[in-house]
C-alpha positions, 0 to 999 in steps of 0.5 A, a space after each residue: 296913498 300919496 304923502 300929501 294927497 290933496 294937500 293945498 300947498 303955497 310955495 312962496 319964492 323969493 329973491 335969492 340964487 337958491 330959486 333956480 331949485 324953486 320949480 323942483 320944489 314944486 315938482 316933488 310937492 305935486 309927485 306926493 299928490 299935493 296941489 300947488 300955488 306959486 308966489 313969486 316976489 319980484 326980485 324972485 324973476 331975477 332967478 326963475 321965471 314964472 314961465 318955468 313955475 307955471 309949467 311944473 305947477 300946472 297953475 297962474 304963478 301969483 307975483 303982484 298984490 293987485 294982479 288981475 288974477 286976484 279978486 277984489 284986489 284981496 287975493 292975498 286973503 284969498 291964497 291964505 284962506 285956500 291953503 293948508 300950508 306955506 311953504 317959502 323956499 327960499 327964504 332970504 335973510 330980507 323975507 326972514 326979517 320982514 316977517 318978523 317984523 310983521 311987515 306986509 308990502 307985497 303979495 308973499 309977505 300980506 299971505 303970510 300975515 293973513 293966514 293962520 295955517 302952517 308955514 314952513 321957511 326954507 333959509 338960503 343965504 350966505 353964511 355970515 348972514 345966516 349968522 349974523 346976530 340979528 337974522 339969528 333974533 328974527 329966526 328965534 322970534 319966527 319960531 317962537 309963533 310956530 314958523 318951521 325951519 327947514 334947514 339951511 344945510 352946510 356946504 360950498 354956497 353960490 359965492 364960494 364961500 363954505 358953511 351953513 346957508 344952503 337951501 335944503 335939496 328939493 326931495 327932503 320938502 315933502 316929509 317936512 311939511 307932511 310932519 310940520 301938519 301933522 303935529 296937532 291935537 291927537 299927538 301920541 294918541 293911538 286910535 284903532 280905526 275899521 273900514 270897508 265891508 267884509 265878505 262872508 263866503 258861501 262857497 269858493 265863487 259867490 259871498 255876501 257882502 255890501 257896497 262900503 267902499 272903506 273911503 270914510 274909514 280911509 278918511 277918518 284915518 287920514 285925518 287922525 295921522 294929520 292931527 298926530 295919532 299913532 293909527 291902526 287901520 284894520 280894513 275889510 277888501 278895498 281898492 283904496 290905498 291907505 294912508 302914509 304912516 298907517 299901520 294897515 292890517 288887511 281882512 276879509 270875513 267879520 271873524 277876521 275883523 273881530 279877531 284882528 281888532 281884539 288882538 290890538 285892544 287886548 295887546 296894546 294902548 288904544 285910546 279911541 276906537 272908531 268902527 266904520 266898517 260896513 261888518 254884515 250881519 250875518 254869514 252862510 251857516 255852512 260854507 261850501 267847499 265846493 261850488 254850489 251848481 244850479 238846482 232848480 229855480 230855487 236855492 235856499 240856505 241858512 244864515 247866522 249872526 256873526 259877532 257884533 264888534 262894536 257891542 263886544 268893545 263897549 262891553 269892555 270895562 276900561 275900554 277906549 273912547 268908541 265911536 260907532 257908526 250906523 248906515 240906515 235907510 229909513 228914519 235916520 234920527 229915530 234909528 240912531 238914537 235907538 242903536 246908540 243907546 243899545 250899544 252904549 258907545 260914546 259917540 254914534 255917527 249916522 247916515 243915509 246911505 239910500 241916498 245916491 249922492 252920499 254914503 255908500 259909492 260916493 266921494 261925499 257924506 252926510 252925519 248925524 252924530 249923537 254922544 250923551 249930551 250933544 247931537 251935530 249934524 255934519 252937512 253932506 260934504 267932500 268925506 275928508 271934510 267930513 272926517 275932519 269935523 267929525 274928528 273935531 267933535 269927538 276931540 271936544 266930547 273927549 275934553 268935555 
């Protein structure tokens, strides 16, 4: 999976000689699967052009606070409300001390100032501008409201002279804002996700299996990298890639699973648990080394119970925090209740996977969530949407 895939991104350019680099910017953002916006301000056209910004962007290049474009004349709130990041590159020493000042008399500065997502400021300056006194004071006074330097690095600048002022080269943007996001409210904790099905051979050719794609086990995953957790994802077969920065362990069969994810409990610090994936029930009692040929209209064989993992995990006396799911088809509030005490994990999330527009083969779902004392339900959304309210409520059951 790309670095900063789906990522919604504003690259703001300002008026400095570093934005002939601007459409590079943008160029690698879209490489590591992010969806990029351009704001230009107006010196910003003395070096660029939205022509070449529009073209690598793939999207209207945003440079008037009251362009047509903009709905409502309030399409500065508009962009602020879309993104998941900022990004200004270049910065200018002006930009810099407009910023701190609060100030919002044009389009990129009014975003800036409207929204509470993470902004990223990419300096690019002569040096004795870079440290002049009171660019130093704006810098300090940015980074004290959780702005993010990246750069300036050292070298000959555009008028000669030699020093710290350069903008940082394009490739380096796309690691610094994915760290920039994932600093969040999971930091250092370690979690342990499983996703996908698991196969139970019967013989060489054929297996028992279901239709779990692995993609809201791959989601919750994501979401918790973003938030700052170490994870572990042990997954069952999948066409989805992993997540950046995942440890991904691969598996097939429930004994595998079961294995893998003991193996990690029992050897390592595992804060919270979250069982996604689809395990079967049951497996061929005997598997056949050879294939099965046809015989008759009928074949019969006999199925066993394989190992239930997440019982076995809320089992463990100083366990991790559990998170189980249940995929039902029938009386979804009754049935999850039910597997929720029988288990005794923390929180239990259910869903419909009847249901041809959510669950399983499908971008979208739907939860009911249970814990102790609260029930939430998770209305059918995108399910990188709904990884993050459901992680935002295991985050609140953790702190409760």
């Amino acid at each position: 999976m790309n670095m900063l895939s789906n990522k919604k991104i504003i690259v703001i350019v300002a008026g400095g000689i570093a934005a002939y680099k601007a459409p590079e910017v943008v160029r690698v953002f879209k490489q590591a699967g992010a969806k990029v916006k351009v704001v230009m301000t107006k010196s910003a056209a003395e070096f660029t052009t939205a022509l070449a910004l529009q073209a690598v962007s793939g999207d209207f290049v945003h440079t008037d606070l009251f362009n047509d474009e903009l709905s409502s004349g309030m399409g500065h709130i508009e962009l602020a409300k879309w993104a998941d990041a900022i990004v200004i590159a270049p910065a200018t020493a002006n930009l810099v001390s407009n910023l701190a000042a609060g100030r919002a008399e044009d389009l990129a500065t009014s975003i800036c100032l409207a929204t509470d997502k993470n902004i990223l400021i990419a300096p690019a300056m002569n040096v004795q501008m870079w440290e002049n006194s009171i660019t130093q004071e704006n810098i300090k006074s940015l980074k004290s409201r959780d702005f993010t330097f990246h750069g300036p690095t050292a070298g000959e600048l555009a008028c000669g002279d030699v020093g710290q002022g350069r903008m940082s080269d394009p490739e380096t943007f796309p690691n610094a804002v994915y760290k920039m996001l994932k600093k969040g409210i999971w930091q250092g904790k370690n979690v342990l996700i499983t996703a996908g099905p698991t196969i139970e051979p019967i013989d060489p050719v054929r297996f028992i299996s279901n239709h779990s794609s692995g993609a809201m086990g791959y989601e919750i995953a994501r979401r918790s990298v973003e938030v700052g957790a170490n994870v572990i994802l042990i997954s069952g077969p999948s066409v989805m890639n992993p997540p950046y920065e995942c440890e991904t362990i691969n598996v097939e069969t429930a004994d595998q699973m079961f294995e893998k994810t003991f193996e990690q409990i029992n050897t390592k610090i595992i804060d919270i648990v979250f069982c996604v994936a689809a395990v079967c029930d049951y497996k061929p009692l005997i598997y056949s080394k050879e294939k099965i040929k046809k015989q008759g209209k009928n074949l019969t064989f006999e199925l066993i119970q394989n190992k239930d993992i997440l019982a076995e995990l809320c089992k463990i006396k100083n366990r991790p925090f559990v998170v189980g799911f249940a995929a039902e088809t029938e009386n979804i509030e009754d049935k999850g209740l039910k597997k929720f005490n029988e288990k005794g994990c923390d929180v239990l999330a259910t869903n419909d996977v009847s249901s041809y527009d959510s669950g399983f083969n499908s971008q979208y779902n739907k939860l009911l969530v249970i814990s102790r004392k609260n029930k939430k339900i998770i209305e059918r959304d995108y399910k990188y949407n709904v990884a993050k309210k459901l992680i935002d409520f295991v985050h609140s059951e953790i702190n409760s």
